[in-house]
C-alpha positions as CSV (number, residue, x, y, z in Angstrom):
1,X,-79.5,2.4,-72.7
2,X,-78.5,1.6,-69.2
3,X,-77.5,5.6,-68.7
4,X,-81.4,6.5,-69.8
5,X,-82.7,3.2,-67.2
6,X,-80.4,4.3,-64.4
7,X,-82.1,8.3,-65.1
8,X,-85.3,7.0,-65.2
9,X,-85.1,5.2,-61.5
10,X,-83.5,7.8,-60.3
11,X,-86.1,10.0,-61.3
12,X,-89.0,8.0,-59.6
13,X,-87.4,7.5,-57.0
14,X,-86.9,11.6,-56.3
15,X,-91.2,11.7,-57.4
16,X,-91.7,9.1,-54.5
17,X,-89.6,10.8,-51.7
18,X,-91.0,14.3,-53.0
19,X,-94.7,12.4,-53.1
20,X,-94.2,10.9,-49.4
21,X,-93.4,14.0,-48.0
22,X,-96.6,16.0,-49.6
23,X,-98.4,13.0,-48.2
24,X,-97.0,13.6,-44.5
25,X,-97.2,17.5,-45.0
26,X,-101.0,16.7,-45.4
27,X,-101.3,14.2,-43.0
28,X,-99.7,16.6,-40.4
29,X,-102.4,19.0,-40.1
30,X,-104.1,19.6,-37.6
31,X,-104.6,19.3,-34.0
32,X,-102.1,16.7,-31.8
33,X,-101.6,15.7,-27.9
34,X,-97.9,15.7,-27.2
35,X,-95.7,14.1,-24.8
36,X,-91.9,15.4,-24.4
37,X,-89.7,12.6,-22.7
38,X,-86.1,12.6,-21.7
39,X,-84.6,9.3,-21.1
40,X,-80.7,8.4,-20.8
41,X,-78.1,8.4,-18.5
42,X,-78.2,12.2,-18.5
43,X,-81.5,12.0,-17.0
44,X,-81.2,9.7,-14.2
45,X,-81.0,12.0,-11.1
46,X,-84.6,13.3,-12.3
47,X,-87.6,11.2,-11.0
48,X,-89.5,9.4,-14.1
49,X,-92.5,12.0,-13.7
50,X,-90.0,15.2,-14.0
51,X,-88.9,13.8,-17.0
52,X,-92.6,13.9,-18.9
53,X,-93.6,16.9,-19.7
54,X,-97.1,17.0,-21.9
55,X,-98.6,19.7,-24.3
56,X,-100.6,20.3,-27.9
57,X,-99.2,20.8,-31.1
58,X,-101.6,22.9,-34.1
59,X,-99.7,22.3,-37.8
60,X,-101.3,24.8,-40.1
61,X,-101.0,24.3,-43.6
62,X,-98.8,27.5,-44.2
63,X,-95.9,26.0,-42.2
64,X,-96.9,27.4,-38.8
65,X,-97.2,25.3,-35.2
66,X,-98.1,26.6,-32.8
67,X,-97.0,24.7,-29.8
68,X,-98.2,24.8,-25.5
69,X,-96.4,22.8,-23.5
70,X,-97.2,22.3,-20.3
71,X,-94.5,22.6,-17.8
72,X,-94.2,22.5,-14.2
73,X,-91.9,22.7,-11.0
74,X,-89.1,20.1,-11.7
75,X,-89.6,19.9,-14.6
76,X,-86.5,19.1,-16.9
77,X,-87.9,20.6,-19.8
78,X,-89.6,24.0,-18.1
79,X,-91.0,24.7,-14.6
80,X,-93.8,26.7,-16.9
81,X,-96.0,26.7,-19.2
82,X,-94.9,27.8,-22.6
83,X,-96.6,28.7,-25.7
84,X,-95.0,29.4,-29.1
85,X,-95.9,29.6,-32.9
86,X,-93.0,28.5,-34.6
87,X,-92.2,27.1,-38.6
88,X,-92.0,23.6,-39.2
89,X,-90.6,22.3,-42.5
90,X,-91.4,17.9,-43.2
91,X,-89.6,15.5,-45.3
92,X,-89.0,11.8,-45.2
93,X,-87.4,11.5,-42.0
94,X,-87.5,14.8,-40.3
95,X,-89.4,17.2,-38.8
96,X,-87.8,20.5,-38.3
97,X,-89.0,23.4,-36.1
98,X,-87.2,26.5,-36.9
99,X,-87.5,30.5,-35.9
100,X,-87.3,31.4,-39.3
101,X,-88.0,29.2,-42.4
102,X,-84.8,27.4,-44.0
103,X,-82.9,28.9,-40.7
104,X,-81.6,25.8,-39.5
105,X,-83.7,25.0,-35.8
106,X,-84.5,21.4,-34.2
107,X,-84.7,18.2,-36.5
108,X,-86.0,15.4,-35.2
109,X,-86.0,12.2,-36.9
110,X,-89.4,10.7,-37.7
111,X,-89.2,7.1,-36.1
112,X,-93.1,6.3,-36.6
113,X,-95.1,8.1,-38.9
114,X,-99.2,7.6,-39.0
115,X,-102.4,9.5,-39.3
116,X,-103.2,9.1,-35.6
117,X,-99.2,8.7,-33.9
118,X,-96.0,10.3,-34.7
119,X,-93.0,9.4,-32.9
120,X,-89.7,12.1,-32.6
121,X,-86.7,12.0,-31.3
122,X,-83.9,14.3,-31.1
123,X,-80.4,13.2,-30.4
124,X,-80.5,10.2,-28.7
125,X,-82.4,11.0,-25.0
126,X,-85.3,13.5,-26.3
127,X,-88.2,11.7,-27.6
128,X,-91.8,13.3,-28.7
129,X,-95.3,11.1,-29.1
130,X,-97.8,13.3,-30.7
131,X,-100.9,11.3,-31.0
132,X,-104.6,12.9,-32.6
């Protein structure tokens, strides 16, 4: 009995992580603002507005983003402007961009998670804001 009760749990709770992530593969779609920021130690030689760097995200429902960031001279992310359509893969607490699906790439954990602000951040000094 407590072997079937223990399944059981276990089993809802894999249908509510595997629900939860459905519901922020949805809630992704679309069309964000983004804001790159690197903060830390590493970072402090760079004045606050070279370490900003602002862009657009598009998710598409078949797993593609395409991505412009905007950067400029001083930059610490790019003294350009770059634009690239990329695979993102969602779960509970990551959001992975990769070359080529299930090809490892860049997960960042998902600190904040809404239908208007998502929060990023990789490591511990790279931090995203997209916001619709």
């Amino acid at each position: 009995m407590k072997n079937s009760a223990l399944g059981l749990m276990f089993l809802i709770s894999l249908l509510w992580l595997n629900s939860c992530s459905k519901d922020k593969s949805q809630q992704i779609i679309g069309k964000w603002d983004v804001t790159w920021e690197a903060r830390g130690n590493d970072f402090e030689s760079f004045e606050p507005e070279q370490r900003v760097m602002n862009g657009k995200m598009r998710f598409k429902k078949n797993g593609i983003v395409e991505i412009t960031a905007f950067g400029f001279e001083g930059c610490v992310f790019s003294a350009d402007t770059l634009i690239n359509e990329i695979h993102y893969d969602i779960t509970e607490n990551t959001l992975s961009f990769q070359e080529e699906p299930g090809k490892g790439g860049l997960d960042y954990h998902i600190a904040e998670f809404s239908k208007k602000k998502i929060e990023l951040n990789l490591l511990e000094d790279i931090f995203l804001t997209l916001e619709k």
